[in-house]
N, CA, C, O and CB atoms as a CASP TS submission, in Angstrom:
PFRMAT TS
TARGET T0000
AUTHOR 0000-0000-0000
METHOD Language model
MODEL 1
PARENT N/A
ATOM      1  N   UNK     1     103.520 173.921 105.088  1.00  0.00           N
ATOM      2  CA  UNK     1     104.932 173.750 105.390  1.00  0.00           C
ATOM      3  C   UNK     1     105.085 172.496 106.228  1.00  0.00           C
ATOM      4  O   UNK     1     104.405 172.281 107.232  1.00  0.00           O
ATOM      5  CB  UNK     1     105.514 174.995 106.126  1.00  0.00           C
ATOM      6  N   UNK     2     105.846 171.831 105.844  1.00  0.00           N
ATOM      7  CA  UNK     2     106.649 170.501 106.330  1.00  0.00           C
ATOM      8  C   UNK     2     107.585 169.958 106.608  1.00  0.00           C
ATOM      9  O   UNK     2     108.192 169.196 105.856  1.00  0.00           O
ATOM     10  CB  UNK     2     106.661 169.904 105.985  1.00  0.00           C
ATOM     11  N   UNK     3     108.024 170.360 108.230  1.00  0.00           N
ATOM     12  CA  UNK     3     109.780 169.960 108.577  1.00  0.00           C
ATOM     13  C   UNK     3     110.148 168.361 108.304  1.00  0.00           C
ATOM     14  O   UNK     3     109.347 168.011 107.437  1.00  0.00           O
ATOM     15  CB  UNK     3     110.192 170.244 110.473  1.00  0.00           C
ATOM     16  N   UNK     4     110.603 167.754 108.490  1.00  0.00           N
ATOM     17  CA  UNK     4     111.294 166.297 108.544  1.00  0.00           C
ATOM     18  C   UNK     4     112.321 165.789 108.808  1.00  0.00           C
ATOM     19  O   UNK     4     113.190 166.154 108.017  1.00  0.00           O
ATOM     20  CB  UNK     4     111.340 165.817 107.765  1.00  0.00           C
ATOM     21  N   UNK     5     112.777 164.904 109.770  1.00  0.00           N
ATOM     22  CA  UNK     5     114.115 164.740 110.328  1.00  0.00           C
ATOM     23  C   UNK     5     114.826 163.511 109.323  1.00  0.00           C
ATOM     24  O   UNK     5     113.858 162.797 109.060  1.00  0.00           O
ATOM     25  CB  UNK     5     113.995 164.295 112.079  1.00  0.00           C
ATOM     26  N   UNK     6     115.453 163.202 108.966  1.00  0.00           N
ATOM     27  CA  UNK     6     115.785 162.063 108.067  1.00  0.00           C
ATOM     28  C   UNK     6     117.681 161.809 108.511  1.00  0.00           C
ATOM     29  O   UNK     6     118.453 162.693 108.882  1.00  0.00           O
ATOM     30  CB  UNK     6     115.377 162.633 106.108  1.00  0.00           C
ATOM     31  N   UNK     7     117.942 160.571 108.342  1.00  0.00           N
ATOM     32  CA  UNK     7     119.204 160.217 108.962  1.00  0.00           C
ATOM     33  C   UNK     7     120.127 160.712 107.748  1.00  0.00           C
ATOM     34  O   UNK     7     119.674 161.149 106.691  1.00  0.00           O
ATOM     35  CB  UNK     7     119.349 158.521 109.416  1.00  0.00           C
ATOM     36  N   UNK     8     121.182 160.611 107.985  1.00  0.00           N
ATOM     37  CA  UNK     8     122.270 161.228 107.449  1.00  0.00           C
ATOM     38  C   UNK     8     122.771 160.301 106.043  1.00  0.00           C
ATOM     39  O   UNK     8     123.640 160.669 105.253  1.00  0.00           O
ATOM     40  CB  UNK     8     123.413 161.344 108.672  1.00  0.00           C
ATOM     41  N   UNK     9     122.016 159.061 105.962  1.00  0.00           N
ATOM     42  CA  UNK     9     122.745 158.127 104.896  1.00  0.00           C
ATOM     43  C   UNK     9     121.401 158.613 104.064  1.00  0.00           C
ATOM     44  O   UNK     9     121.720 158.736 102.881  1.00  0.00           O
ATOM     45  CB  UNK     9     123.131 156.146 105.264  1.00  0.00           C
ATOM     46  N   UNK    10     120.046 158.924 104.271  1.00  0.00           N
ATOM     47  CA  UNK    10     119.378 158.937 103.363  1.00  0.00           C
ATOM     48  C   UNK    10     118.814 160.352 102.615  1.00  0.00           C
ATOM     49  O   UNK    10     118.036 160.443 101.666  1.00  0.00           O
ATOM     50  CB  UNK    10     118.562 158.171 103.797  1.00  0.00           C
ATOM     51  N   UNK    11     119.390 161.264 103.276  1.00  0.00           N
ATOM     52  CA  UNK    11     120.003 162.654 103.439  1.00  0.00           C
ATOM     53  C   UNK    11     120.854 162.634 102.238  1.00  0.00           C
ATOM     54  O   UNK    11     120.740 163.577 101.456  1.00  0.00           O
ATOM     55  CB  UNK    11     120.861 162.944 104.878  1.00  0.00           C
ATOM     56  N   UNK    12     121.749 161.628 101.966  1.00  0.00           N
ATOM     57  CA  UNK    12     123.095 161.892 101.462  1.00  0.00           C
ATOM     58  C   UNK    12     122.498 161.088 100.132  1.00  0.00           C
ATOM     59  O   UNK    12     122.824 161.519  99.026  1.00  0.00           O
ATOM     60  CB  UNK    12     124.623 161.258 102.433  1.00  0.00           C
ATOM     61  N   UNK    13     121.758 160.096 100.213  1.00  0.00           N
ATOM     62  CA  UNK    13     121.041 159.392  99.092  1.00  0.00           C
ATOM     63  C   UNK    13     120.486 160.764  98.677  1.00  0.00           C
ATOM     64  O   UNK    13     121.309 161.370  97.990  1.00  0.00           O
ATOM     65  CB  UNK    13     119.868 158.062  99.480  1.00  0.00           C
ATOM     66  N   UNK    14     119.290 161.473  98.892  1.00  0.00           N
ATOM     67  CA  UNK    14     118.505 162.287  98.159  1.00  0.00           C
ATOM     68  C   UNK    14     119.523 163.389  97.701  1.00  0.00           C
ATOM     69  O   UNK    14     119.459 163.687  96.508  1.00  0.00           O
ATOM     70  CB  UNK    14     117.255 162.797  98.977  1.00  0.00           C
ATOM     71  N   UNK    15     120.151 163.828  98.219  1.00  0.00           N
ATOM     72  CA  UNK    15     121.003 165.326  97.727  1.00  0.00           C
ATOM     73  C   UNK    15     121.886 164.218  96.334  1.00  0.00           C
ATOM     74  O   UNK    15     122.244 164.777  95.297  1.00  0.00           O
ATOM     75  CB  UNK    15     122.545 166.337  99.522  1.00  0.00           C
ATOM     76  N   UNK    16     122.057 163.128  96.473  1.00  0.00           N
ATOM     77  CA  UNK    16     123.023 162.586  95.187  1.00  0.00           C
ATOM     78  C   UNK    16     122.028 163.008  94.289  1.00  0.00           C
ATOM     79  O   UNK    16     122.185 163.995  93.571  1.00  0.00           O
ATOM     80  CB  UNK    16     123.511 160.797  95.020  1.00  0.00           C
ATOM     81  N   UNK    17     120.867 162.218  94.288  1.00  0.00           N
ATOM     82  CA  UNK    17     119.884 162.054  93.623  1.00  0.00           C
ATOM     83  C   UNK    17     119.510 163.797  92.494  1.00  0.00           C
ATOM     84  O   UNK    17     119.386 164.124  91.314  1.00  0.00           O
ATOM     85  CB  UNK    17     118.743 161.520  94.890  1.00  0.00           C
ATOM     86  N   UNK    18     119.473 164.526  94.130  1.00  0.00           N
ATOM     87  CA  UNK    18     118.843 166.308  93.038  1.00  0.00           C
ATOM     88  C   UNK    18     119.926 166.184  92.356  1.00  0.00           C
ATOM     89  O   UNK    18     119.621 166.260  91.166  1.00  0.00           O
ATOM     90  CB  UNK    18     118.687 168.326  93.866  1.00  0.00           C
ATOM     91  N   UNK    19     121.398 165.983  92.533  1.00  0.00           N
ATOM     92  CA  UNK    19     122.618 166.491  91.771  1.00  0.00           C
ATOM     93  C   UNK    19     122.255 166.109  90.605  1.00  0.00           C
ATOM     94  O   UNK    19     121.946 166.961  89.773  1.00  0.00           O
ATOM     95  CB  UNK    19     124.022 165.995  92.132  1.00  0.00           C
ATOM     96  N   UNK    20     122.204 164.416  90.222  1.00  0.00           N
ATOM     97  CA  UNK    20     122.485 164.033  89.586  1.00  0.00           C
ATOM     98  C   UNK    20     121.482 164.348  88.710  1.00  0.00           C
ATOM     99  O   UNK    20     121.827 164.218  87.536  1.00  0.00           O
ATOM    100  CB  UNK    20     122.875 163.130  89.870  1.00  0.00           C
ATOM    101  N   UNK    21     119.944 164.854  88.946  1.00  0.00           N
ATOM    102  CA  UNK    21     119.021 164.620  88.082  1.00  0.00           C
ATOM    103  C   UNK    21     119.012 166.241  87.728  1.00  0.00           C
ATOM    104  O   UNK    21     118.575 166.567  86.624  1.00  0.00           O
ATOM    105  CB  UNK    21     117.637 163.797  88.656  1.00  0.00           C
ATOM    106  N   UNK    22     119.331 166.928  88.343  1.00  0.00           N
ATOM    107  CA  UNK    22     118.780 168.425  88.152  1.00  0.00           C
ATOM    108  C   UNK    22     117.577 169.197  89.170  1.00  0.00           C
ATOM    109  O   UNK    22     117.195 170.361  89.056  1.00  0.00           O
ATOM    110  CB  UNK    22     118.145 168.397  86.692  1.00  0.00           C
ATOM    111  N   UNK    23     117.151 168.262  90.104  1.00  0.00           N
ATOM    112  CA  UNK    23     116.072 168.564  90.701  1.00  0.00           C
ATOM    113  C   UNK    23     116.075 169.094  92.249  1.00  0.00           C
ATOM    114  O   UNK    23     117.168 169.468  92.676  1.00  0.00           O
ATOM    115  CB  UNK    23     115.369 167.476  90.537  1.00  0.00           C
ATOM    116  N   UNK    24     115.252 169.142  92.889  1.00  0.00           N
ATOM    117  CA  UNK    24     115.413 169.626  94.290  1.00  0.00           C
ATOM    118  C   UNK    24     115.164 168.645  94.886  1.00  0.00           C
ATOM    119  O   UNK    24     114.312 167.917  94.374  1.00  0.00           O
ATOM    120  CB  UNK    24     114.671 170.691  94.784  1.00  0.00           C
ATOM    121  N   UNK    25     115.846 168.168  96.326  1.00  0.00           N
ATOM    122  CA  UNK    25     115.687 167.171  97.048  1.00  0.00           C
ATOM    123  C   UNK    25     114.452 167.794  97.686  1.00  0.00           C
ATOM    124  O   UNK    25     114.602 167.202  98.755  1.00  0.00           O
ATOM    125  CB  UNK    25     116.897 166.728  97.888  1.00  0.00           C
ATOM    126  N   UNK    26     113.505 168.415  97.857  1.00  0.00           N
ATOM    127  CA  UNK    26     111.920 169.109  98.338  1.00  0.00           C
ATOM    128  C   UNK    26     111.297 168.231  96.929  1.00  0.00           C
ATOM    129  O   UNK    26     110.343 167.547  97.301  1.00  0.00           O
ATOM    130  CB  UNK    26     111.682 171.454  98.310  1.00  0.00           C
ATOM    131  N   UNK    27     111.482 168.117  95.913  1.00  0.00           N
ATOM    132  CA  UNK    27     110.960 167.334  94.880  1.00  0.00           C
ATOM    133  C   UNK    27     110.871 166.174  94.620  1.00  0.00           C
ATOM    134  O   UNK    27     109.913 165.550  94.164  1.00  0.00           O
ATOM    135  CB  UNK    27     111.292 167.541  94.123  1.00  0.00           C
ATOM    136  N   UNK    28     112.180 165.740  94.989  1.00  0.00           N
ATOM    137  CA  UNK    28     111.760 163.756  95.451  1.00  0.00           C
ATOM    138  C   UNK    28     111.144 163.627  96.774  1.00  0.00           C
ATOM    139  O   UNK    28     110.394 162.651  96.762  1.00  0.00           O
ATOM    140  CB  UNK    28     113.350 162.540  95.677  1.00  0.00           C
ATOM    141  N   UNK    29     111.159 164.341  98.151  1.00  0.00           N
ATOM    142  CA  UNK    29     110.395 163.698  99.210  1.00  0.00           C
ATOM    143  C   UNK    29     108.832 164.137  98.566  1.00  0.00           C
ATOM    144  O   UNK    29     107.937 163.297  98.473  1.00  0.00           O
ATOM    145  CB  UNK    29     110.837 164.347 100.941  1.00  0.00           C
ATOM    146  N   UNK    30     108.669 165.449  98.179  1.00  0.00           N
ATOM    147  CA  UNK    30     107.082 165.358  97.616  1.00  0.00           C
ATOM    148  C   UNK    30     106.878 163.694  96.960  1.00  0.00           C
ATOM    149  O   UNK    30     106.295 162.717  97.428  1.00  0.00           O
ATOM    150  CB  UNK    30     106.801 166.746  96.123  1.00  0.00           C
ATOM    151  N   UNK    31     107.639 163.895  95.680  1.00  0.00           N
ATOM    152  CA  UNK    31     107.331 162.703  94.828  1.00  0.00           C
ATOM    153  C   UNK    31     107.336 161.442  95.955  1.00  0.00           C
ATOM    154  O   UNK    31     106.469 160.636  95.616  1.00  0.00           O
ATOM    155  CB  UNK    31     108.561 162.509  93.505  1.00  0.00           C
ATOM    156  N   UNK    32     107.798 161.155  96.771  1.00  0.00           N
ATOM    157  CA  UNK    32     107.981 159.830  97.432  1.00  0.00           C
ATOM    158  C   UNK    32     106.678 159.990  98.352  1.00  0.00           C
ATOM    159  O   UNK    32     105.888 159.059  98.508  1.00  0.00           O
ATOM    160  CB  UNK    32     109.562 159.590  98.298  1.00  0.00           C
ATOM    161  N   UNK    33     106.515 161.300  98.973  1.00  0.00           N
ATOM    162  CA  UNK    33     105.086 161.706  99.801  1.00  0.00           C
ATOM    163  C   UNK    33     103.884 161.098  99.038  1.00  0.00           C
ATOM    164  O   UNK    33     103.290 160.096  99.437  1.00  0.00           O
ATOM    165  CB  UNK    33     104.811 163.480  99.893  1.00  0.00           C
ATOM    166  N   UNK    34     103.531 161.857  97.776  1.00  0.00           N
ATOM    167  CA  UNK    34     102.813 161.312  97.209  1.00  0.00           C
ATOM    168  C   UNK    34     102.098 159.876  96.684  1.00  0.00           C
ATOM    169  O   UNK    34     100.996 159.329  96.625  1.00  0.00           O
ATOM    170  CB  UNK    34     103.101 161.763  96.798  1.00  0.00           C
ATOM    171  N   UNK    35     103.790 159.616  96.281  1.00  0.00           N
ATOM    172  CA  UNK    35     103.380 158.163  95.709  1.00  0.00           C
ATOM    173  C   UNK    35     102.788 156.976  96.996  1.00  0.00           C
ATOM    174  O   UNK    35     101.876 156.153  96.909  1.00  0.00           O
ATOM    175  CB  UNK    35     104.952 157.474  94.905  1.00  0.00           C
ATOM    176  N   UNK    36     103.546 157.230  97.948  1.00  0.00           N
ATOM    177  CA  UNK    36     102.910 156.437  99.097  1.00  0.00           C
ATOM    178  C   UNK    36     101.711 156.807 100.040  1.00  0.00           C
ATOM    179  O   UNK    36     101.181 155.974 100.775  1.00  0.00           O
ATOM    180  CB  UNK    36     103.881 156.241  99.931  1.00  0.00           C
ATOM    181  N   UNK    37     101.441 157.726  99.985  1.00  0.00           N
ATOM    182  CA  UNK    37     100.216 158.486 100.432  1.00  0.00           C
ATOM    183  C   UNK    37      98.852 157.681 100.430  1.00  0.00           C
ATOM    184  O   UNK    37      98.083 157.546 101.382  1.00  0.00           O
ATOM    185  CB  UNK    37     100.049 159.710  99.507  1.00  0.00           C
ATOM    186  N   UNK    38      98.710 157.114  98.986  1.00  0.00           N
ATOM    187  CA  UNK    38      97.199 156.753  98.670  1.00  0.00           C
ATOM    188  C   UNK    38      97.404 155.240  99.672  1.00  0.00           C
ATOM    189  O   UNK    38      96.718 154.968 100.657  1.00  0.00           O
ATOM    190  CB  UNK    38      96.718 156.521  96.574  1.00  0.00           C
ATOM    191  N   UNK    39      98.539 154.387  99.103  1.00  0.00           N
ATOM    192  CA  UNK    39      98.917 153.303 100.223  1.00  0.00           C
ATOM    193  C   UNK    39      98.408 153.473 101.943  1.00  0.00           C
ATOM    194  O   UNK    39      97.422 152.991 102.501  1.00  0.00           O
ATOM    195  CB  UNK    39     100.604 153.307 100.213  1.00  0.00           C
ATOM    196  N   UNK    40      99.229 154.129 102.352  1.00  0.00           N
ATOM    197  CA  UNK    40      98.928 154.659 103.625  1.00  0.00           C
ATOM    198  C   UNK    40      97.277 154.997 104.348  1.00  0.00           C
ATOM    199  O   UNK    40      96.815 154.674 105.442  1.00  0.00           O
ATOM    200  CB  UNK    40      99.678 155.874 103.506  1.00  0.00           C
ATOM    201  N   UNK    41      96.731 155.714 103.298  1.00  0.00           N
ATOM    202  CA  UNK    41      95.386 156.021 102.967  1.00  0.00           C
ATOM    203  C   UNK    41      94.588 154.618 103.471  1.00  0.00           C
ATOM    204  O   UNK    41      93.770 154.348 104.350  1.00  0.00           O
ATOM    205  CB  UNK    41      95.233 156.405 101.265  1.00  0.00           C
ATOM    206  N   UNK    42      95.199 153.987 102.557  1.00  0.00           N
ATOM    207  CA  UNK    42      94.172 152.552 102.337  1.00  0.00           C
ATOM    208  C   UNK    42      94.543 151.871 103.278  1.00  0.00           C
ATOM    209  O   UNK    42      93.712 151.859 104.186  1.00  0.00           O
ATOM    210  CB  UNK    42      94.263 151.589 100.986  1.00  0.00           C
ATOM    211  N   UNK    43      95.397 151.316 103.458  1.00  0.00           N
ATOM    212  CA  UNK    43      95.857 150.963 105.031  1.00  0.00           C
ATOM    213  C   UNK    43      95.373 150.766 106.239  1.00  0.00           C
ATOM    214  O   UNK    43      95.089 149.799 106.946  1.00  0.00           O
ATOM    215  CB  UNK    43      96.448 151.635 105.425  1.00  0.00           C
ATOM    216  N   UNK    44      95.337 152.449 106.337  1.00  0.00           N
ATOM    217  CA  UNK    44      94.758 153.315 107.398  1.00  0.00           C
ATOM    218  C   UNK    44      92.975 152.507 107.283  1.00  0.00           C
ATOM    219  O   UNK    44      92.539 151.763 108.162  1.00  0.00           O
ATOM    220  CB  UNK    44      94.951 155.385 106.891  1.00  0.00           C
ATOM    221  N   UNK    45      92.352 152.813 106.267  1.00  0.00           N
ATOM    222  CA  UNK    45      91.151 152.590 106.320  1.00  0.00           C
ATOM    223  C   UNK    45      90.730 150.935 106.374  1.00  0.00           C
ATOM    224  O   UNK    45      89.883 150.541 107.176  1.00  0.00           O
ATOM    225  CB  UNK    45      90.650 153.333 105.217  1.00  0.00           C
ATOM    226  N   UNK    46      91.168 150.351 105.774  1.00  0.00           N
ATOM    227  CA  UNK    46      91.629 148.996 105.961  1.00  0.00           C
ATOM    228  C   UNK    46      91.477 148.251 107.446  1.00  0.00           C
ATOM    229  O   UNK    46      90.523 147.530 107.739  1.00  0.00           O
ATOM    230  CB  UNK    46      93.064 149.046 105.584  1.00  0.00           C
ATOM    231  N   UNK    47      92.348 148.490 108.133  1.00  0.00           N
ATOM    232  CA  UNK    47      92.539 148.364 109.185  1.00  0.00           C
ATOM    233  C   UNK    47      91.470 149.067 110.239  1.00  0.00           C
ATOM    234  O   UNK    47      91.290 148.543 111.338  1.00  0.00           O
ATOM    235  CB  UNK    47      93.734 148.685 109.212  1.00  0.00           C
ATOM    236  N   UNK    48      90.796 150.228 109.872  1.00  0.00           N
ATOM    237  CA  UNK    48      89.552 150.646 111.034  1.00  0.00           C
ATOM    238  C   UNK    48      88.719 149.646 110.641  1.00  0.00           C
ATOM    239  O   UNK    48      88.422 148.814 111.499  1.00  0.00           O
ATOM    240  CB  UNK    48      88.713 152.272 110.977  1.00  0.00           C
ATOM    241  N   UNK    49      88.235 149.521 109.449  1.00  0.00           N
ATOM    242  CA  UNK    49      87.243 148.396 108.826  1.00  0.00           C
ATOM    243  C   UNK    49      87.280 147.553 109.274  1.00  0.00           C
ATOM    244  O   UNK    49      86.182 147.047 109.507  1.00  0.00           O
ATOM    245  CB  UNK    49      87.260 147.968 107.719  1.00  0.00           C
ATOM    246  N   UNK    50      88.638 146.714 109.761  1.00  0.00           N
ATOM    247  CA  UNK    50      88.818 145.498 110.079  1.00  0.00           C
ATOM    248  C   UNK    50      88.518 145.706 111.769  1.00  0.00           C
ATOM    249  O   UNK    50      88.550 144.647 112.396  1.00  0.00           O
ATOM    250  CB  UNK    50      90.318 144.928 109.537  1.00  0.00           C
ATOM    251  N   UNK    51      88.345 146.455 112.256  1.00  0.00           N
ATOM    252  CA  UNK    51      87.626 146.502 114.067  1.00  0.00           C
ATOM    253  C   UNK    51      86.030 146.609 114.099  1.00  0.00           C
ATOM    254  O   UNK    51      85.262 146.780 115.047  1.00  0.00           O
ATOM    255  CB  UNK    51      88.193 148.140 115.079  1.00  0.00           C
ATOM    256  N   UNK    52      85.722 146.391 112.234  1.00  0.00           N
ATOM    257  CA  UNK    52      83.854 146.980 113.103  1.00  0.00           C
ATOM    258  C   UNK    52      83.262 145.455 112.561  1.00  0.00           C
ATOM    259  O   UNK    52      83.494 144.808 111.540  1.00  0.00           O
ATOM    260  CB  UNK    52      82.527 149.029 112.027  1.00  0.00           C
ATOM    261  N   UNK    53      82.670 145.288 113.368  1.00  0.00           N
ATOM    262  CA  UNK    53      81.978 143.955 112.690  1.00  0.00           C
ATOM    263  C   UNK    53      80.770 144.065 111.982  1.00  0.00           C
ATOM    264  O   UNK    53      79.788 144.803 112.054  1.00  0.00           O
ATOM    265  CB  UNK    53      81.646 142.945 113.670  1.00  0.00           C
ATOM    266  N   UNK    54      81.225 142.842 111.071  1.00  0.00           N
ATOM    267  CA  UNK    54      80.126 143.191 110.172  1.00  0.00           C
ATOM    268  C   UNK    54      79.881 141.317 109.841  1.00  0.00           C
ATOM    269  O   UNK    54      80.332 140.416 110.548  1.00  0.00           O
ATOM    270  CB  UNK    54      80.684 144.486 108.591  1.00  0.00           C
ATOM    271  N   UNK    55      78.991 141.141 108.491  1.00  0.00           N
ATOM    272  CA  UNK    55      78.765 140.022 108.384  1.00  0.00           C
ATOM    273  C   UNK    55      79.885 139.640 107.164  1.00  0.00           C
ATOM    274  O   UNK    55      80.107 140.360 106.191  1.00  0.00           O
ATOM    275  CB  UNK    55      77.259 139.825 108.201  1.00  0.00           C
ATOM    276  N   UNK    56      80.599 138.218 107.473  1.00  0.00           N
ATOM    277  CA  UNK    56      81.331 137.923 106.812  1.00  0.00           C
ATOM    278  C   UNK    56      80.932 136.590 105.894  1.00  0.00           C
ATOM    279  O   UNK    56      80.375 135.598 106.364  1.00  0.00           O
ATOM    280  CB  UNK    56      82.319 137.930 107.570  1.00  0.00           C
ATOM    281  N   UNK    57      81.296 136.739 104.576  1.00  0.00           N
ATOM    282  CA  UNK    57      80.898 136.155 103.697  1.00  0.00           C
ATOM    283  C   UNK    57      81.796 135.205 103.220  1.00  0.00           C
ATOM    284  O   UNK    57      82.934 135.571 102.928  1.00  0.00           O
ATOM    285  CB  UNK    57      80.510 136.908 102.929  1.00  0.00           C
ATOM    286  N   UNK    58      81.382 133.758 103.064  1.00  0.00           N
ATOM    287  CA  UNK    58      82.460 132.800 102.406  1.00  0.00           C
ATOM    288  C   UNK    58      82.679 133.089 100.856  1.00  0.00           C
ATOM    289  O   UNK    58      82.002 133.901 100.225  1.00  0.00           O
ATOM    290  CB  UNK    58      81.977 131.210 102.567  1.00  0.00           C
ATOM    291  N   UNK    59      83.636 132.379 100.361  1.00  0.00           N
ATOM    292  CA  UNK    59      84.067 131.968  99.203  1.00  0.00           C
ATOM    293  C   UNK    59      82.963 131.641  98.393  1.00  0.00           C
ATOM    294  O   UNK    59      82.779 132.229  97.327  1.00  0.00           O
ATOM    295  CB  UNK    59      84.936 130.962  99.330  1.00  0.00           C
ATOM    296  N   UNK    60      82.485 131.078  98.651  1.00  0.00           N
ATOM    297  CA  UNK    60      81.148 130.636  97.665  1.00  0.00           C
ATOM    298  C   UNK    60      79.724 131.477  97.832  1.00  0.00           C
ATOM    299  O   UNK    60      79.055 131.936  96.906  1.00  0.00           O
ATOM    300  CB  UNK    60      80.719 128.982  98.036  1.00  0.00           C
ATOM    301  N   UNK    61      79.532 131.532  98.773  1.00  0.00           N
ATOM    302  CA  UNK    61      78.793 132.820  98.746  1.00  0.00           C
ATOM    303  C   UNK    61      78.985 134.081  97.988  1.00  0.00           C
ATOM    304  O   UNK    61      78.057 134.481  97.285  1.00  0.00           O
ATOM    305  CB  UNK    61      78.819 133.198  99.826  1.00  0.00           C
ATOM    306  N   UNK    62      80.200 134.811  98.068  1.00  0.00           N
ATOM    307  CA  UNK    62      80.598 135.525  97.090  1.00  0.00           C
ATOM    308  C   UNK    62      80.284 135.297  95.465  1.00  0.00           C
ATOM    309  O   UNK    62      79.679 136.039  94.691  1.00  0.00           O
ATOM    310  CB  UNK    62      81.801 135.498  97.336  1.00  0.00           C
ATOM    311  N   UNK    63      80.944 133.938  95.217  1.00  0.00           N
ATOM    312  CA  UNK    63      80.762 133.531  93.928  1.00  0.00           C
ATOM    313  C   UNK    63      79.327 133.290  93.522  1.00  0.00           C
ATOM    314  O   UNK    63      78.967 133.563  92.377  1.00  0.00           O
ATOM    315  CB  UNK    63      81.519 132.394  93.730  1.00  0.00           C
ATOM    316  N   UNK    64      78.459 132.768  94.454  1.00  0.00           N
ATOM    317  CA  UNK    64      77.056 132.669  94.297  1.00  0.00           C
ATOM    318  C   UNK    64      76.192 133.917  93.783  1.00  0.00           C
ATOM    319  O   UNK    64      75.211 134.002  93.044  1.00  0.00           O
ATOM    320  CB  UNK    64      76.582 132.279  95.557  1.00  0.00           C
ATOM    321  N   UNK    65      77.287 135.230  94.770  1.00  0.00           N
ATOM    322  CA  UNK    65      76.201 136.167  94.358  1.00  0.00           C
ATOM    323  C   UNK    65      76.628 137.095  92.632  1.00  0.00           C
ATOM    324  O   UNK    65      76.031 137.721  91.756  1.00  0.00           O
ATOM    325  CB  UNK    65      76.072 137.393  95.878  1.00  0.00           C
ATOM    326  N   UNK    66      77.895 136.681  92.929  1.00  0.00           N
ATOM    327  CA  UNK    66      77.936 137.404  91.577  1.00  0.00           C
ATOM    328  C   UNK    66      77.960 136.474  90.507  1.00  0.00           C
ATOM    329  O   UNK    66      78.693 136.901  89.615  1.00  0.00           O
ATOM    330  CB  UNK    66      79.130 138.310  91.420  1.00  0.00           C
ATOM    331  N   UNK    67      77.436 135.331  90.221  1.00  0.00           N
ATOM    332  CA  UNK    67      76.866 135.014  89.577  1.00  0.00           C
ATOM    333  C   UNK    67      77.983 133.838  88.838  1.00  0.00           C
ATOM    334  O   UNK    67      77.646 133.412  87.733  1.00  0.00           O
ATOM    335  CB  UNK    67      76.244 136.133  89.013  1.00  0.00           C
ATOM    336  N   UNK    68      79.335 133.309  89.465  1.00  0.00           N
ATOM    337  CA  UNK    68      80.284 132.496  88.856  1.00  0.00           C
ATOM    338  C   UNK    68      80.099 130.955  89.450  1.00  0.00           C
ATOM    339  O   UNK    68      80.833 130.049  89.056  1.00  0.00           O
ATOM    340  CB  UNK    68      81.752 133.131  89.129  1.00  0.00           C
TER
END
């Protein structure tokens, strides 16, 4: 279970939205949960990655190793 506070203009966007489509406004925030989720995900991991040091590789080095 998942409460959520959301402002009143985008509140009023999603309830158009179930009307108009047939669906439940619990069905587009899933769908919108979802779709941005894996984003967020990567992000998230992205960004810890980017605090650990490691060895960084040029442009040509890269290309060197894979073989272009």
């Amino acid at each position: 279970m998942l409460a959520i506070r959301i402002d009143a203009e985008i509140e009023s966007r999603l309830d158009r939205l179930a009307k108009q489509t047939g669906r439940t406004k619990t069905f587009y925030a899933r769908e919108a949960i979802l779709t941005h989720l894996e984003d967020l995900e990567d992000a998230y991991l992205a960004g810890k990655r980017m605090k650990t040091q490691g060895k960084t590789y040029s442009a040509e080095e890269v290309k060197r190793a894979v073989g272009l």
